[in-house]
C-alpha positions as CSV (number, residue, x, y, z in Angstrom):
1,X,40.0,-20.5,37.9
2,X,36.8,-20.7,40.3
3,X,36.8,-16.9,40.3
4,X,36.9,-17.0,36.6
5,X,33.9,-19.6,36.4
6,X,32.3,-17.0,39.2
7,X,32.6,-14.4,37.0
8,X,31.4,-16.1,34.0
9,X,28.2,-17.6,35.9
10,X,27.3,-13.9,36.9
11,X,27.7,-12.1,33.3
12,X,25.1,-15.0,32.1
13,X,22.9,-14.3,34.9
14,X,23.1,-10.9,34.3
15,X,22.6,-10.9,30.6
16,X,19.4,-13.3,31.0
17,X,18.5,-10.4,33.8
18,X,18.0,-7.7,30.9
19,X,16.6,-9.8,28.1
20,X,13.8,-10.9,30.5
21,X,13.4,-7.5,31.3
22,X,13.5,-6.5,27.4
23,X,9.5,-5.7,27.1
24,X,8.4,-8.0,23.9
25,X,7.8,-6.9,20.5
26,X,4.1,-7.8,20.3
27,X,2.5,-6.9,23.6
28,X,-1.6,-8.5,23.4
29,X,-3.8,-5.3,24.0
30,X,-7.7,-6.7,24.6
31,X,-9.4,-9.1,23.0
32,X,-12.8,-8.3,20.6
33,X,-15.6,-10.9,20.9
34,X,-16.9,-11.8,17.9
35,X,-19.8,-13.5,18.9
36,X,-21.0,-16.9,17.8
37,X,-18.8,-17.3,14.6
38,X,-18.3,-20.6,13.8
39,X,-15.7,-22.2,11.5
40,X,-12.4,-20.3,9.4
41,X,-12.2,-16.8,9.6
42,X,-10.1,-15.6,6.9
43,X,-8.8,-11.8,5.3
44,X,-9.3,-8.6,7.1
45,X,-9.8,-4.5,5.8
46,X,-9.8,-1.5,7.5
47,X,-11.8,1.5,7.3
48,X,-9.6,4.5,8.6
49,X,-12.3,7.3,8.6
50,X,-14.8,4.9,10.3
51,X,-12.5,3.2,12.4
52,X,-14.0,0.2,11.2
53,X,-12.1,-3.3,10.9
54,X,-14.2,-5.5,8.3
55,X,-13.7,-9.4,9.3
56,X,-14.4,-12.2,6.5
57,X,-16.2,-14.9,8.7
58,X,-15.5,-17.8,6.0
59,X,-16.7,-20.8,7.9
60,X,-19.7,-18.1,8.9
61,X,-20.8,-17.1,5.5
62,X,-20.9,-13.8,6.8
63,X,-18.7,-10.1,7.4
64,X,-18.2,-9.4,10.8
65,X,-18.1,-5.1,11.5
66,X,-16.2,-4.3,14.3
67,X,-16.1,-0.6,15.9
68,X,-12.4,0.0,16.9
69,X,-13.2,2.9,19.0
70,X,-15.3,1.4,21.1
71,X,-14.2,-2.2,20.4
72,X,-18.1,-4.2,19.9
73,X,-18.9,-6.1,16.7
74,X,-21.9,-3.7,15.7
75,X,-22.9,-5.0,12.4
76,X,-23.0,-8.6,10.6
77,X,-23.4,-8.9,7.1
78,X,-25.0,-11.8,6.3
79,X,-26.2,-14.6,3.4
80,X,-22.9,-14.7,1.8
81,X,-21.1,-17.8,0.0
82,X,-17.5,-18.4,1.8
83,X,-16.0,-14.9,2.1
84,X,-12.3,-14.4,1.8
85,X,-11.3,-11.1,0.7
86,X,-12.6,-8.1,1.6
87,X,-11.5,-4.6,0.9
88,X,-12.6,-1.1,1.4
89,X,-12.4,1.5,-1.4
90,X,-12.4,4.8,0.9
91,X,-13.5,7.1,-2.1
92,X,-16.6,5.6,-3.0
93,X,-16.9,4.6,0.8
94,X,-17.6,1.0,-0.6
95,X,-16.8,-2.6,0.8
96,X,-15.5,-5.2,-1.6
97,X,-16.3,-9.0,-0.4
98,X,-14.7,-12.1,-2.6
99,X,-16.7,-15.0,-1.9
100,X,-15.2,-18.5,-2.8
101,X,-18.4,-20.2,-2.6
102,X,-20.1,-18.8,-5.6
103,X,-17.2,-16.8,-7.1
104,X,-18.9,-13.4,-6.5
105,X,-17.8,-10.0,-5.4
106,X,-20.3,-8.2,-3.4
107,X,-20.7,-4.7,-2.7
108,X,-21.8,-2.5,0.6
109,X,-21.8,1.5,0.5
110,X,-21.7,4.0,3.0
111,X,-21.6,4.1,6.6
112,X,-24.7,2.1,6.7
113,X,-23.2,-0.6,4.5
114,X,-26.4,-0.8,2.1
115,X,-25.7,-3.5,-0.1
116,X,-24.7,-2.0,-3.7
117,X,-24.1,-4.8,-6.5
118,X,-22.8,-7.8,-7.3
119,X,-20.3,-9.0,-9.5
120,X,-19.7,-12.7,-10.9
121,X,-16.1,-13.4,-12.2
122,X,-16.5,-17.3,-12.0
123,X,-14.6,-20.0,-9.2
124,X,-12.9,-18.9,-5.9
125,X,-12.8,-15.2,-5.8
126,X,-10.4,-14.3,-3.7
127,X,-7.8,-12.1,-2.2
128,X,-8.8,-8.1,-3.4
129,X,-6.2,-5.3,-3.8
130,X,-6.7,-1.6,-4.4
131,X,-4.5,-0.3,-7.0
132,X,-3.9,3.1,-6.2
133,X,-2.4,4.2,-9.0
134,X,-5.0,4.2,-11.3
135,X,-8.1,3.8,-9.2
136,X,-9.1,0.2,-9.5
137,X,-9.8,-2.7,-7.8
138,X,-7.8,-6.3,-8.6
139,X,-9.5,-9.8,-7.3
140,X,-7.9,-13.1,-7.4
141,X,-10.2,-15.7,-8.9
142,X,-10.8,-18.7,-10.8
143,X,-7.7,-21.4,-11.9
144,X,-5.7,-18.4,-12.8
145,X,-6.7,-14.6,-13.4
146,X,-7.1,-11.2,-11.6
147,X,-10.1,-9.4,-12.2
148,X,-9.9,-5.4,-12.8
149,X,-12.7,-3.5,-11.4
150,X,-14.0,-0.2,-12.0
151,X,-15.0,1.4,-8.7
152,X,-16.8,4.1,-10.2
153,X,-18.9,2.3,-13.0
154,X,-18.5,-0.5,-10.5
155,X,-18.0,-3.0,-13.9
156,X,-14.9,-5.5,-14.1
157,X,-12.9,-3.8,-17.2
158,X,-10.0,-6.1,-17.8
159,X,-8.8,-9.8,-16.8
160,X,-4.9,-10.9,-16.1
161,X,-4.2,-14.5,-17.4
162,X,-2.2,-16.3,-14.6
163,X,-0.6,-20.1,-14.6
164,X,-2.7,-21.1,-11.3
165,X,-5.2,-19.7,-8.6
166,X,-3.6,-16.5,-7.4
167,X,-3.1,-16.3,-4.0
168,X,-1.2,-13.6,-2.0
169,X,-0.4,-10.4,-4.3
170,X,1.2,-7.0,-4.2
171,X,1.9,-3.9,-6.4
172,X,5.7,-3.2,-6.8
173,X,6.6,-0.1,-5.1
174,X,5.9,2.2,-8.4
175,X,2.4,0.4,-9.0
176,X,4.0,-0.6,-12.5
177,X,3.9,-4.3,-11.4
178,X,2.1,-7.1,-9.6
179,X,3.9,-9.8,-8.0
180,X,1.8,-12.8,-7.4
181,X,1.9,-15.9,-5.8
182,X,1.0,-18.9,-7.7
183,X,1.2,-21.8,-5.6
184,X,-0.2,-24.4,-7.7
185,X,2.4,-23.7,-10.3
186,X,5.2,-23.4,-8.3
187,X,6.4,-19.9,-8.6
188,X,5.9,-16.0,-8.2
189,X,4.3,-14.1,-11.4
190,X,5.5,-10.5,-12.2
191,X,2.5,-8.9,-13.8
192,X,3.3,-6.1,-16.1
193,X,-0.1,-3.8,-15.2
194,X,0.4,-1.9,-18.6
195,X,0.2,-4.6,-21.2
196,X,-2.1,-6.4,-18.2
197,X,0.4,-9.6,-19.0
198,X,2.7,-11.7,-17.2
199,X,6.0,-10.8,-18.1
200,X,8.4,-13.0,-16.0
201,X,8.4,-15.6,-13.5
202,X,10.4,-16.3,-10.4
203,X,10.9,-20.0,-10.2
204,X,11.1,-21.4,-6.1
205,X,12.9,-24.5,-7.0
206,X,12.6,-26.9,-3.6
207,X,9.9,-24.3,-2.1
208,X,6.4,-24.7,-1.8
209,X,2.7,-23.1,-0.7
210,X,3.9,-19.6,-1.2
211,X,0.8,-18.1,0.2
212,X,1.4,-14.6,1.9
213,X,3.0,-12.1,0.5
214,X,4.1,-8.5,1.5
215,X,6.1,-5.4,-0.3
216,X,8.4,-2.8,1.8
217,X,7.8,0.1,-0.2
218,X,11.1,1.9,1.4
219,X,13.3,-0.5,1.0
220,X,12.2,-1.8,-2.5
221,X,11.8,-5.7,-1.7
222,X,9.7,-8.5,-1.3
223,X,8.7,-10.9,1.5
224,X,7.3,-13.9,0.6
225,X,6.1,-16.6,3.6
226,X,5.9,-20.3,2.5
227,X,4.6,-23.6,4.3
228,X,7.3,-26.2,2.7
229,X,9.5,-25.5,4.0
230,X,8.5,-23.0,6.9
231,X,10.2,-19.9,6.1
232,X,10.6,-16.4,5.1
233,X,12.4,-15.4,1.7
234,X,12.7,-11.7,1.0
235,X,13.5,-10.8,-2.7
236,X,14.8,-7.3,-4.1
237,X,11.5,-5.8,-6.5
238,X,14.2,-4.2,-8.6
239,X,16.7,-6.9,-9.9
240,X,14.2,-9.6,-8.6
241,X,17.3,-11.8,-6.9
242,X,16.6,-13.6,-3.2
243,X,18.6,-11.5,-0.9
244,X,17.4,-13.2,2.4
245,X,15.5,-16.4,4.0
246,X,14.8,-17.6,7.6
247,X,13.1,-20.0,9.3
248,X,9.3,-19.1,10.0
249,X,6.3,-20.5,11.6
250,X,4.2,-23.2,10.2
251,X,0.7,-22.5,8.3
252,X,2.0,-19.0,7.4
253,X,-1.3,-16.9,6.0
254,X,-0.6,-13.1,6.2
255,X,3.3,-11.0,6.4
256,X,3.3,-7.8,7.1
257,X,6.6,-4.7,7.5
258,X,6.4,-2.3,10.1
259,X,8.3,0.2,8.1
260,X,8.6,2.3,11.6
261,X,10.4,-0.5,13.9
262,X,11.9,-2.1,10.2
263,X,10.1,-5.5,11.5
264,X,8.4,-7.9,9.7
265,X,5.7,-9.9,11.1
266,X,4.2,-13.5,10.6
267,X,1.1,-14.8,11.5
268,X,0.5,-18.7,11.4
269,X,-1.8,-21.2,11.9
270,X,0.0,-23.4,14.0
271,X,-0.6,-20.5,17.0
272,X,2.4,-18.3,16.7
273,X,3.3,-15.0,15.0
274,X,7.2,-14.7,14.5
275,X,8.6,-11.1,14.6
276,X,12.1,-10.8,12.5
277,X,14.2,-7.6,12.7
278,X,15.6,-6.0,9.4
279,X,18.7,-4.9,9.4
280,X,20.7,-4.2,6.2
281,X,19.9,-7.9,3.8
282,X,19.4,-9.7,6.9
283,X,16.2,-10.5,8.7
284,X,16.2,-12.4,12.4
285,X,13.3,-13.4,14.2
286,X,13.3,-12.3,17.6
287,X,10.3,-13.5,19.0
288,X,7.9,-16.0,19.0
289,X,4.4,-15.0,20.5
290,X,2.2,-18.1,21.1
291,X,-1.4,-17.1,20.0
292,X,-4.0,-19.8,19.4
293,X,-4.5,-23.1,16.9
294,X,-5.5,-22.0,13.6
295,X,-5.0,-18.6,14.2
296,X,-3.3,-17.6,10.7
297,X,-5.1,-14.7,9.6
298,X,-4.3,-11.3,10.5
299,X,-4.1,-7.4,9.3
300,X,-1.3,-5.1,10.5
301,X,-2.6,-1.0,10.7
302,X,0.3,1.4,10.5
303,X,-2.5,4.0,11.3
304,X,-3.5,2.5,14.3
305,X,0.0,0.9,15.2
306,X,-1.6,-2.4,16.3
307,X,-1.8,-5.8,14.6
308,X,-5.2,-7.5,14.8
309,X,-5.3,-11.4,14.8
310,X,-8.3,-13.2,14.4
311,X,-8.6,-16.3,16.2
312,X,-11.6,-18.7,15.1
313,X,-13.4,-20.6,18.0
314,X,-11.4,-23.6,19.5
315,X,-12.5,-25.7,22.5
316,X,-10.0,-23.2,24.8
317,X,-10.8,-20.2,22.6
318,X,-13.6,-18.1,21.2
319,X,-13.9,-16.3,18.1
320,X,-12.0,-13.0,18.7
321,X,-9.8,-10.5,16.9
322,X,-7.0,-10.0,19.4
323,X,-5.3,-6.5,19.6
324,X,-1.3,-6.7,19.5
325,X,0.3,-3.4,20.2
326,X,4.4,-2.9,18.9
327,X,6.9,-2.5,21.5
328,X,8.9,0.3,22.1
């Protein structure tokens, strides 16, 4: 019996051995200093042929540029009205920035970001997607619509009637569809981009504040991250049935697949990012990287392989986009 318990004691010590010694998934890289950035930061774009990452300084009023190569903030853009969204087209070399405050789109061209237009499409512009399909560009707005924008006539052509303010939002893996998360009312719109109507609904009976919102192109699902209750529900795109859900940080404000490691990642605002592993239907989080209050906001680059957080100024922090690298 004692050697037995011996034994035993030893195989537990030796299996806590190798999963300290398991490297995490999300190793913290460097840290970029903002600067004196006050308040929320919210939605983040990426420039690949500048190597440029675009940060909407909400609380701010302004777009913080930051130079990934060499890692400074080398441009602010300034006198805007509560930025959220921000987006860059890379065939017009144009930045896209939703502003809540006045419910304006602004535009900046070039390398030199010389400001280019402005659009007004009415209350809380929001979240922007490029659809790549057809060369537009798609902004949440208002109590419930998407905006369609030309990039070349740089006009919005078209509106899509929604039951709420649309938050997070994705094309399907075919571009034929948007999936969109309606918090307000309760559910996720599928968008038929054709007809530019909504065509069905999936109801989230006892789910709430659906806010982030990913698509894995490769497997053909949906992720969907909501605050009530903190969790993780993946859907398939195709028959549009749940297939999976798991218990996630709280706050949840961006999701995002690592097709490569088949990994989904989570950032929140209550100072964690929860990393779940895909394998088959099921997803299991297997870590939980502390990060910083309020930190919710992130952007994953497949490009770069890094995940970028940005973390607003605390008493214990300051306003930084911190560098995660994926491990192996």
């Amino acid at each position: 019996m004692r050697a037995t318990i011996l034994f035993a004691v030893m195989a537990l010590g030796l299996a806590r051995a190798v999963w300290a010694a398991e490297p995490a998934p999300l190793v913290l890289e460097g840290k970029i200093p903002l600067g004196a950035v006050s308040g929320r930061i919210d939605h983040l774009a990426f420039d690949a042929a500048g190597q440029r990452l675009f940060v909407a300084e909400l609380g701010n009023d302004s777009v913080g540029v930051v130079d990934l190569r060499q890692r400074p903030v080398v441009r602010r853009l300034s006198g805007l009205r509560e930025p959220q969204g921000v987006a860059w087209h890379p065939t017009t070399a144009t930045l896209y920035v939703a502003n809540a405050g006045d419910g304006s789109v602004r535009l900046y061209q070039g390398a030199d970001l010389v400001p280019a237009g402005r659009l007004a499409l009415g209350d809380d512009a929001d979240n922007i997607r490029l659809d790549t399909w057809r060369d537009r560009i798609v902004v949440g707005y208002g109590k419930g619509a998407l905006a369609v924008i030309d990039p070349q006539s740089r006009r919005k052509i078209g509106d899509i009637a929604l039951m709420g303010h649309p938050e997070g939002f994705q094309f399907d893996p075919t571009g034929a569809r948007i999936f969109v998360n309606v918090p307000d009312a309760q559910q996720i719109a599928v968008v038929d981009v054709a007809s530019a109507r909504e065509d069905s609904t999936l109801h989230i009976e006892g789910a709430r504040s659906n806010f982030p919102m990913a698509v894995d192109a490769e497997l053909h699902r949906m992720l969907v991250a909501f605050r009530s209750p903190r969790q993780l529900k993946v859907f398939d795109t195709e028959k549009l049935e749940l297939l999976a859900t798991a218990d996630a940080c709280g706050d949840s404000d961006d999701v995002f697949v690592d097709a490569k490691r088949h990994r989904v990642y989570v950032t929140c605002g209550a100072g964690a990012i929860d990393v779940f592993a895909q394998s088959g239907t099921a997803y299991e989080r297997i870590a939980r990287i502390p990060t910083a209050s309020g930190a919710r906001t992130s952007l994953f680059v497949p490009a770069n392989d890094r995940l970028y957080l940005a973390v607003r100024v605390t008493a214990n922090e300051p306003a930084a986009i911190w560098a995660f690298r994926p491990e192996p």
